[in-house]
N, C-alpha and C positions, 0 to 999 in steps of 0.2 A: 669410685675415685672422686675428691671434692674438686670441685671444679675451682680453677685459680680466684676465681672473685671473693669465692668463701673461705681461699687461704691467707693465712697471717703475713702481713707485710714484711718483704727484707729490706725493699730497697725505699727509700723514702723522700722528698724536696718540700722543703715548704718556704713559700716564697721565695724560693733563692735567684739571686741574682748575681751575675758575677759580671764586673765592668773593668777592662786594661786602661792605660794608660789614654789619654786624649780623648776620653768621651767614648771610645769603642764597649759596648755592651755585647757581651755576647750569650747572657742569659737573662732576663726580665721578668721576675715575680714567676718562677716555674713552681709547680704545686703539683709531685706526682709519687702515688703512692703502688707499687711494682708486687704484686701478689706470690706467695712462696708456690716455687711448682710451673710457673709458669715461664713462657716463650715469648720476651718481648723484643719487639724489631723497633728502634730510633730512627728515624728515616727522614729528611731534608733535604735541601743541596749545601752547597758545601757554604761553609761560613753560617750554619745553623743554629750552631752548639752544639750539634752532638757530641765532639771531642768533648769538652768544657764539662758537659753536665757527666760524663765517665769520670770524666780526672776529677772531678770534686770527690765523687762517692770514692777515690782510690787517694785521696789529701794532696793528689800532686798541684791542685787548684785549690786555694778557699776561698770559700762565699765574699763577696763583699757582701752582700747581706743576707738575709734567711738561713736556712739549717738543712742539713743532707743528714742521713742514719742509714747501717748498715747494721742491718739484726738487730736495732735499737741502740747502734751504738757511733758516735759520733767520731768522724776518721778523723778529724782537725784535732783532736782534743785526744786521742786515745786510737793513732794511725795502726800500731800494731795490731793492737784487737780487734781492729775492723778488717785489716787485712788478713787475718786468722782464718777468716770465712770466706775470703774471694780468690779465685784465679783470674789474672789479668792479662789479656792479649794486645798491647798494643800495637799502632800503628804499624810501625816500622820494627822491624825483630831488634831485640836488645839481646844479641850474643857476644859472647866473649873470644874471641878471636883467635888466641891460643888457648883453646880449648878443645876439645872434641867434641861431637854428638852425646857419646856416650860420658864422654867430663860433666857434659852440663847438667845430665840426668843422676848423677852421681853429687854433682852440688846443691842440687834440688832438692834429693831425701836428705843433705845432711844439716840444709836451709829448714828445712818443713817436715817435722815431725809425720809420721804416717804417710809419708807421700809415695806412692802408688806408681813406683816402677816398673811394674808389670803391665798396667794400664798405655802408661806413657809409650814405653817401648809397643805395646800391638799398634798403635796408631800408628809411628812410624814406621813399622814393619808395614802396614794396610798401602801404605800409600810409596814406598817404597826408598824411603830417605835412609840412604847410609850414617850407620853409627859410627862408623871409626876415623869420619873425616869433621876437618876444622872446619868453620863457617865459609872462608873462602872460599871451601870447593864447592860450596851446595850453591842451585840457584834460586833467583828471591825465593820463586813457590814452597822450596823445601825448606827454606829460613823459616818461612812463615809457619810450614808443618812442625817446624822443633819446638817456636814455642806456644800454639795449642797442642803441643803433647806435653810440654810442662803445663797449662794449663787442667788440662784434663789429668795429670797424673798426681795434681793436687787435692783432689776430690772434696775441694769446697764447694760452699752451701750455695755460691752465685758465682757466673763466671761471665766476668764480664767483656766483652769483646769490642775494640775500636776499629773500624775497617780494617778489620789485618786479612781480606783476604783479594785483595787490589792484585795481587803479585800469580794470582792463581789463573790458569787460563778455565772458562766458564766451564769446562765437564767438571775439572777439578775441585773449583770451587762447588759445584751443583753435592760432588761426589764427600767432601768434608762437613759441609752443613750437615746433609741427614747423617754421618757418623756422630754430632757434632749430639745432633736432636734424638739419636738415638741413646747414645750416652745419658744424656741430662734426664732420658723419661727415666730410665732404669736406675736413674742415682737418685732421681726426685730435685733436681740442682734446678735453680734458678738463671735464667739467662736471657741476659741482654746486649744483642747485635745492632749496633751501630753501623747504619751504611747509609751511601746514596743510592743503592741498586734496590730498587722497587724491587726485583725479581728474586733477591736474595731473601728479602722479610716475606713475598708473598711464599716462598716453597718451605719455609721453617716455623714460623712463629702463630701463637694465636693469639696478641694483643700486638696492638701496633701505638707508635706515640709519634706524634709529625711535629715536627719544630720547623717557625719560620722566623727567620730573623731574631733568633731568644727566646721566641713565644710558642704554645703549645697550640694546636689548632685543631689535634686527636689526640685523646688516648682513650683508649676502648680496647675492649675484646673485638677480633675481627669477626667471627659469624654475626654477631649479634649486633653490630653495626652496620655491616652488610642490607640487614634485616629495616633499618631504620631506614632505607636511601633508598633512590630509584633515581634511573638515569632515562631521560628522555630527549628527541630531538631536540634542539636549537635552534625553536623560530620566535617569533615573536620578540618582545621585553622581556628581561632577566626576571623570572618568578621572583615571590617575597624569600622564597623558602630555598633557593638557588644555595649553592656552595657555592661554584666553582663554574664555566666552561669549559668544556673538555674537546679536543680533538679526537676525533673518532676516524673511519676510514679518510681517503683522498676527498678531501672539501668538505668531510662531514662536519659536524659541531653538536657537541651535545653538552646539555646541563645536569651538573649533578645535582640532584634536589636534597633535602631534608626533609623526609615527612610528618607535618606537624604532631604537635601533643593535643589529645584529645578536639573533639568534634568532628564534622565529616572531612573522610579526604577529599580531595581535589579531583576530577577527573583528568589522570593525565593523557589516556587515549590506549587506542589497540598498540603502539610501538615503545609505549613505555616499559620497563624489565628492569630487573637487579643490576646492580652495577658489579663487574668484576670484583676481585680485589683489590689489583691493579689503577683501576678505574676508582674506584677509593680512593687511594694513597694519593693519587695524580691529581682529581680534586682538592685534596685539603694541603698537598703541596702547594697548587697554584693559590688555593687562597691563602698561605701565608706571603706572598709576596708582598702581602700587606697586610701583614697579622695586625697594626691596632685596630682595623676595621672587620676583621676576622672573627665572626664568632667560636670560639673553641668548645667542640661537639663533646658531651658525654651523655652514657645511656638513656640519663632522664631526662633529655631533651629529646626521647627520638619517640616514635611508639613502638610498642614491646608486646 
């Protein structure tokens, strides 16, 4: 199998920045480039961009400045054909109200060519959302199962997801992702989940990308990042090579490090260990609290 690094790009940013009204930015010189095949988790708190930098790649946002590409193709300038290859999950479900279950799946193949009502339909069948009722009668969870089964019964090349699974109570959510990641291995689909739940990107994805305050602060593959870091107590002055402070058990405190590029490492002592995944995300979350001081980590700054 090739592994995502050595696959061709779908999803793409270069310098994009998008600013509203009164000086609010809410994306700053982003530069990232999303490997075909692969499992990327968005992850910040809220007011990060994550929304912002989805709706750009989907045109419902444009750059103030820099460029976004979908399969090399520009959504601002050419929205349909960019949209040709994506399934879109947003936030909040966008049903139609006199409609039914099964209306909407029936607007969907006659919206989208080749669209995969068979697919659509077993997911709602898995989780158990009646077809033959209007939006009103489902509740949020099952709003949200109608449309990742539109989603998924469009069987494009990326599907992109914005927190749409808030409304899930956690087995369910737990229990949608891996249909979610089993799906996408078996179609080879590109996908990118947007959330604040650390625990959602660590159980699905194998690249993670952290945004703080507009700015990027990760994006990596996560083993191999992983592989770059080690987490040790919290005594002393904050190391050169520090990420982040991290909360560990009741009083504890630990620092996430980065371990330098070339020459000897440092000794950090008998208690020092890999860091979670978890333990990951949480470090370069906390350092984007102040992302211009933030160094933003990629492979070849780490050793390998």
């Amino acid at each position: 199998m090739t592994s995502p690094s050595a696959s061709p790009t779908v999803l793409l940013a270069s310098g994009l920045t998008k600013r509203y009204g009164r000086g609010v930015t809410a994306l700053s010189n982003v530069s990232l480039a999303i490997p075909a095949g692969s499992i990327t988790g968005v992850v910040g708190p809220n007011a990060a961009g994550k929304s912002t930098l989805i709706k750009c790649w989907v045109a419902f946002e444009r750059p103030t400045s820099g460029s976004v590409r979908v399969c090399d193709i520009d959504p601002s300038a050419d929205r349909s054909a960019a949209l040709g290859h994506v399934g879109f999950v947003p936030q909040q479900p966008a049903l139609y109200p006199a409609l039914t279950v099964e209306e909407h799946l029936a607007m969907a193949s006659w919206l989208r060519p080749g669209f995969d009502v068979v697919s659509a339909r077993r997911h709602l069948d898995l989780f158990a959302v009646p077809a033959r009722v209007r939006p009103t009668a489902l509740s949020g969870g099952q709003a949200a199962q109608v449309s990742v089964a539109i989603a998924i019964g469009t069987a494009a090349d990326v599907l992109l997801l914005d927190e749409p699974f808030a409304s899930l109570d956690p087995l369910a959510r737990r229990e949608v992702l891996s249909e979610l990641a089993r799906a996408a291995h078996i179609r080879g689909q590109t996908v990118v989940l947007a959330s604040h739940l650390v625990s959602d990107i660590e159980q699905v994805c194998d690249r993670v990308i952290v945004l703080g305050q507009g700015r990027v602060t990760l994006d990596s593959e996560i083993e191999s990042t992983i592989d770059d870091h080690v987490v040790v107590p919290a005594a002393g002055p904050q190391p050169p090579e520090a990420v982040a402070e991290l909360m560990g058990g009741p009083g504890d405190r630990l620092w996430l490090l980065r371990r330098p590029v070339g020459g000897d490492l440092p000794t950090y002592g008998p208690e020092a260990r890999e860091p979670s995944v978890s333990e990951l995300m949480w470090g370069y979350i906390s350092a984007g609290r102040t992302p211009e001081t933030a160094v933003a980590y990629t492979p070849a700054q780490g050793m390998r």
